[in-house]
C-alpha positions, 0 to 999 in steps of 0.5 A: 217609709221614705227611700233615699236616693243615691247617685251611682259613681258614674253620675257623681264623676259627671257632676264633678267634671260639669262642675270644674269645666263651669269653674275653670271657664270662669277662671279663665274669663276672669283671667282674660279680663284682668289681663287685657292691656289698659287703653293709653293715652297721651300722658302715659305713652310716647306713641299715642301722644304722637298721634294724639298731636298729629290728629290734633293739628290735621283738625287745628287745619280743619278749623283754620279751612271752615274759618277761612274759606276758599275755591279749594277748602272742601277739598283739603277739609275732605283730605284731612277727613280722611286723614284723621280717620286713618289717625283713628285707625292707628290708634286703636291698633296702638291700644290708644284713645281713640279720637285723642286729640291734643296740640305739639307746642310748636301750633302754638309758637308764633312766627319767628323773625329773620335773623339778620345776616351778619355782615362778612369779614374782608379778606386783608389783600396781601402786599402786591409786589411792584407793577403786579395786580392785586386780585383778591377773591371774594368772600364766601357766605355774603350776601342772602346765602346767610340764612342758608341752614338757619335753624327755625321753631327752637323746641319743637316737636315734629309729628306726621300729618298722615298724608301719602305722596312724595316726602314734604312738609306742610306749615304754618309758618312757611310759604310753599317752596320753602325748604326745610331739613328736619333731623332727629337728634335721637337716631341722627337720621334727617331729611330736606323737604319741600313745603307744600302746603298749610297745616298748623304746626311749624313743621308737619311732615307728611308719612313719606318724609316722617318714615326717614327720620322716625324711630321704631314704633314712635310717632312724635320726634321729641327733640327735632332740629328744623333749619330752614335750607332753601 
């Protein structure tokens, strides 16, 4: 005749708490997974489709740099290098794709003529009275200081290139010297920059400039007025 064995009380209490730890550890992992944020990308968030922007016109730099060599393009591609990578970095923080690339509009607009400066209007002299020289002071805003705050790339967005130093700009479209004032139309914040060198956008701003117009967590300026100043 066959024994039946029985737990004791204790062993069964033990059972039932071994068996609600492995339960709710599941639970938990479960809960950890489908919680986790989903990776963003360019067409769902502001953020990551500024830096998307900016890592793409550092590598639309890259390209122009291997297609056109010079003494210095070693130099400046090992730059960018650098650059993009800290893009990468950023994105990841941000929960963004990384290496996401994509293109501002303003890569893609081409050079915009000078306009032509609108000729000043006489000052009409005053009746001289008799014997008296006339002297008439000369009109203000003659001559080459009419493209003095001109604006420039109509409906571009402005990104950070991702460069240290002193605020500045580079483009594609200006010279080196060149000056430009950016403002943010959103927070009404702007800066005056010197071009100092290419990149493929009308307008990149390196992190110094791009942080005195920024807002708060955004990496592309959607509705920027770039004037050409100096």
């Amino acid at each position: 005749m066959s024994r039946r064995r029985t737990l004791s009380p204790r062993k069964k209490l033990a059972l039932l708490v071994s068996a609600a730890a492995v339960a709710g550890g599941g639970a938990f992992v479960m809960a950890t997974t489908s919680n986790a944020a989903p990776v963003q990308n360019a067409s769902n968030s502001t953020v990551c489709q500024g830096l998307a922007t900016a890592l793409g016109n550092n590598q639309t730099f890259i390209d122009g740099q291997r297609a056109k060599p010079d003494a210095q393009s070693q130099a400046r591609i090992a730059n960018r290098d650098a650059v993009i990578a800290q893009i990468k970095v950023q994105q990841a923080a941000s929960n963004c794709q990384v290496g996401e690339s994509a293109q501002g509009p303003q890569a893609a607009q081409p050079a915009q003529p000078a306009q032509p400066a609108q000729p000043a209007q006489p000052a009409q002299p005053a009746p001289s009275a008799p014997g008296k020289q006339q002297t008439t002071a000369p009109a203000q805003g003659a001559g080459g200081g009419a493209a003095t705050g001109r604006q420039v790339c109509a409906g571009s967005t402005v990104t950070l290139s991702g460069e240290g130093g002193a605020p500045a700009a580079s483009s594609n479209q200006f010279p080196a010297g060149t000056k430009l004032k950016v403002t943010n139309l959103d927070n009404n914040k702007s800066t005056t920059v010197q071009v100092t060198s290419v990149s493929g956008s009308c307008a990149l701003l390196n992190n110094a400039a791009f942080e005195q117009v920024r807002e708060p967590g955004k990496f592309l300026i959607r509705r920027a007025l770039i004037e050409k100043v100096g």
